[in-house]
N, C-alpha and C positions, 0 to 999 in steps of 0.2 A: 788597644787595637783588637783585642779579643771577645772586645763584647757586641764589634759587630757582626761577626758568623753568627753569632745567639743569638741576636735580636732578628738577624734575615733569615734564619732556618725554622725559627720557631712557627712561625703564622704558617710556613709553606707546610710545618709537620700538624700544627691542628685543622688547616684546610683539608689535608689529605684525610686525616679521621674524619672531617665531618663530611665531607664526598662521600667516603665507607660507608658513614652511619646513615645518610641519605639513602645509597644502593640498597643496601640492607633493607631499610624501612619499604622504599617504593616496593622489592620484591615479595614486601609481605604481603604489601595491599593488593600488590596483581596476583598473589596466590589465595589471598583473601575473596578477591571478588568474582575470580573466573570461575567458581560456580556457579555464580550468578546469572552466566550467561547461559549454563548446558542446561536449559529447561526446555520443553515438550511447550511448540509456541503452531498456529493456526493462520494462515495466512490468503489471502483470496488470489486467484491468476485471473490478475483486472479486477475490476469495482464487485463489491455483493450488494448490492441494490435493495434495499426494502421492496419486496412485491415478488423480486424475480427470483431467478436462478446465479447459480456459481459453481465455480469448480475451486475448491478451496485443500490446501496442503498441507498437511502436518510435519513439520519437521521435529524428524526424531535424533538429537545427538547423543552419541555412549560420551557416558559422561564420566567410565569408569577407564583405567588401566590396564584393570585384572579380570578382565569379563566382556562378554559380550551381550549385543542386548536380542533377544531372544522371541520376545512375544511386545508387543501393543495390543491396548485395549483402550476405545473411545467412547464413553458413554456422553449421548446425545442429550441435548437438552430438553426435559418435562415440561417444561412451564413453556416451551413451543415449539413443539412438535415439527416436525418436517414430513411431508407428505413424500418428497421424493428423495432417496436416497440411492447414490450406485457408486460401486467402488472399482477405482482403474485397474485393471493387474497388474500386480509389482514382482517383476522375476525375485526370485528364491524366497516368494509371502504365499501364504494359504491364505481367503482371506475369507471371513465367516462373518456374516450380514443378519443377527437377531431381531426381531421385530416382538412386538407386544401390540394388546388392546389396549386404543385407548380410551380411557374415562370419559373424553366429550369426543365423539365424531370431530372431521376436519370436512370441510365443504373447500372443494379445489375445482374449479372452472367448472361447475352445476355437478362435480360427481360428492356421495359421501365419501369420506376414509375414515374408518373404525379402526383401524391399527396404522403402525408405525414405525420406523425402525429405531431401535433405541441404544445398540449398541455394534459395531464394529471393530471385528480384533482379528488383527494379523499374526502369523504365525512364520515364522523362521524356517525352510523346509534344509538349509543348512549352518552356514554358522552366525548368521544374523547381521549386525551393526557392530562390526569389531571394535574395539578401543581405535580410537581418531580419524571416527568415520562419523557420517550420520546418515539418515536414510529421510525421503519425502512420500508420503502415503496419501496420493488425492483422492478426492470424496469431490462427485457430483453432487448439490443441494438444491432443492427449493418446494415448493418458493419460500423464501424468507421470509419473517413475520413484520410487518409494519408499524405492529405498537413497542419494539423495543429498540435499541440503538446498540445494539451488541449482543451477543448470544457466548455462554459459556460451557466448553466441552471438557468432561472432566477424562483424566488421563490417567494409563497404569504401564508402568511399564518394567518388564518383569527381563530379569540377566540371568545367563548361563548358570551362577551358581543359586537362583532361586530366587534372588532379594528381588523385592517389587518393589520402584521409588511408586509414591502415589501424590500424583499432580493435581490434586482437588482443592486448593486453596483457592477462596474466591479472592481476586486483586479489589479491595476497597479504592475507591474516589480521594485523594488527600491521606492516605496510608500509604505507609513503607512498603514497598513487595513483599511479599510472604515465603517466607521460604522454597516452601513446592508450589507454585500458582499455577492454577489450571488456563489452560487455553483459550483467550478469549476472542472471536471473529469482531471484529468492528463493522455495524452494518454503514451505508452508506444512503443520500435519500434515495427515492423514488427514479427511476431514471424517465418519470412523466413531467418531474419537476424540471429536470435539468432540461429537457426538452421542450415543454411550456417556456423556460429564460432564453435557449437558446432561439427560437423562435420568433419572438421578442426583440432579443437581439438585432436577429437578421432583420425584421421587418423596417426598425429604427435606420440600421446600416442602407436600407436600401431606398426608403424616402428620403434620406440625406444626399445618398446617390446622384436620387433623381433631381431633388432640388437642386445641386451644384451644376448638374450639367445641362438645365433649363439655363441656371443663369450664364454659363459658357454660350450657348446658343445665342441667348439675347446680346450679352456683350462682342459677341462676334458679328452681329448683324448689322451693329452699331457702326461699329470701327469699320466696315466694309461700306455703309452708306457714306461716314465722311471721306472714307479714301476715294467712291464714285465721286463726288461731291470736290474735293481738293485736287481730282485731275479735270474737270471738266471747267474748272477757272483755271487751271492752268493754261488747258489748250486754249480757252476763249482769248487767252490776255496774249498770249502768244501768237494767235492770229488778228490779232488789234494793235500790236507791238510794228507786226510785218506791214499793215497797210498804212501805218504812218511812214515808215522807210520808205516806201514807194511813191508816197505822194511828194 
C-alpha cells in the first residue's frame, strides 16, 4: 500500500522542477534579449515618400540603470544628402544643426545647394533620459532621394558617466541584427505613384457606376411599359366583360 504515495508524488515532484527549470530558462532569454530591443531606431509621422518631405523621430531609450543619457548625435547620410533639414525644439535639449560642403552640388526646384547638414546633436541642458525613460528628437527632411529605398543615420549616444554606445552598425539584408545597428528610415514610393493608381481606380469605379445605373434606367423603363401595357388590357377586358352583362 506504500508504493502508491511514491508513484503519485513522484511525477508531481519532477513536474515541479521542471516548471522551475522552465522559469528559470524563459527569464534568461527575456534578460537575454531585452537588449535587443533598447536601440536608437528612426521612424517617419506618416509615409516618407521618395521625392518629398517628412517629419521623422528618433527615438532614444536609456538603456542603462545607472545613468543617464545625456547627449545625441545624428550623423546624416553622404551617399544622399538632404537639402532640407530643421529640427523641432525639445524642452530640456540644446539642439546644434552642423552643416558641411558638399562634393557634388544638389539642384532642388531649379535652386543649387553646395552644402548641407550633415550632423544633428542634442544636448541635455539638465538631467537628460533618465534610466526607464526614453526621449523622441523630430527632424523635418527632404526631399528624399528617389534612387534608394531606405537611408541610414548613424547614432551616438553618450551617458552621464561618459560612455558613448555607438549605433553604426549597418543592418545587412538575410543577416542577424548587429549588435549596435544604426538607424534606418524605410523610404516609401513616390506619392505620384500612389496617385496615378488611385486615379485609376476611381476612373474604373466610376464607368462601372455609370454602366450599372444606365442599365437601372433601361430596365426600369421596361417594367414600367409592360405595367402601361398590363393595365390597359385590363381595363379593356373589363369594359368588354360589363357590355356582355347588359346585353
Amino acid at each position: 500500500m506504500q508504493v502508491f504515495p511514491i508513484a503519485f508524488f513522484a511525477p508531481r515532484r519532477t513536474a515541479a522542477r521542471l516548471a522551475a527549470g522552465a522559469a528559470v530558462a524563459g527569464t534568461a532569454v527575456l534578460a537575454l534579449s531585452a537588449p535587443a530591443f533598447a536601440h536608437v531606431t528612426v521612424q517617419p509621422e506618416g509615409a516618407a515618400a521618395k521625392g518629398g518631405y517628412a517629419v521623422v523621430d528618433f527615438k532614444v531609450p536609456n538603456e542603462r540603470d545607472d545613468a543617464s543619457t545625456t547627449k545625441v548625435e545624428v550623423s546624416l547620410p553622404a551617399d544622399h544628402p538632404l537639402a532640407s533639414v530643421m529640427a523641432e525644439p525639445v524642452p530640456g535639449w540644446h539642439v546644434q544643426v552642423t552643416k558641411a560642403k558638399l562634393a557634388k552640388p544638389l539642384t532642388v526646384h531649379g535652386d543649387t545647394i553646395d552644402q548641407a547638414v550633415t550632423k544633428v546633436t542634442w544636448t541635455a541642458d539638465g538631467k537628460g533620459i533618465e534610466p526607464g525613460y526614453f526621449q523622441k528628437f523630430p527632424l523635418s527632411v527632404g526631399a528624399l532621394p528617389d534612387n534608394t529605398d531606405q537611408l541610414v543615420f548613424k547614432a551616438l549616444q553618450t551617458y552621464s558617466d561618459q560612455q558613448v554606445v555607438r549605433w553604426i552598425e549597418v543592418p545587412r539584408p538575410g543577416q542577424d541584427e548587429p549588435q549596435n545597428p544604426a538607424p534606418v528610415l524605410q523610404l516609401t514610393a513616390p506619392a505620384g505613384e500612389h496617385g496615378t493608381a488611385n486615379a485609376a481606380d476611381d476612373k474604373t469605379d466610376g464607368t462601372a457606376a455609370t454602366g450599372s445605373g444606365g442599365g437601372s434606367d433601361t430596365t426600369a423603363r421596361v417594367l414600367g411599359v409592360a405595367g402601361i401595357v398590363v393595365g390597359a388590357a385590363g381595363v379593356a377586358y373589363g369594359v368588354f366583360a360589363g357590355r356582355r352583362r347588359t346585353a
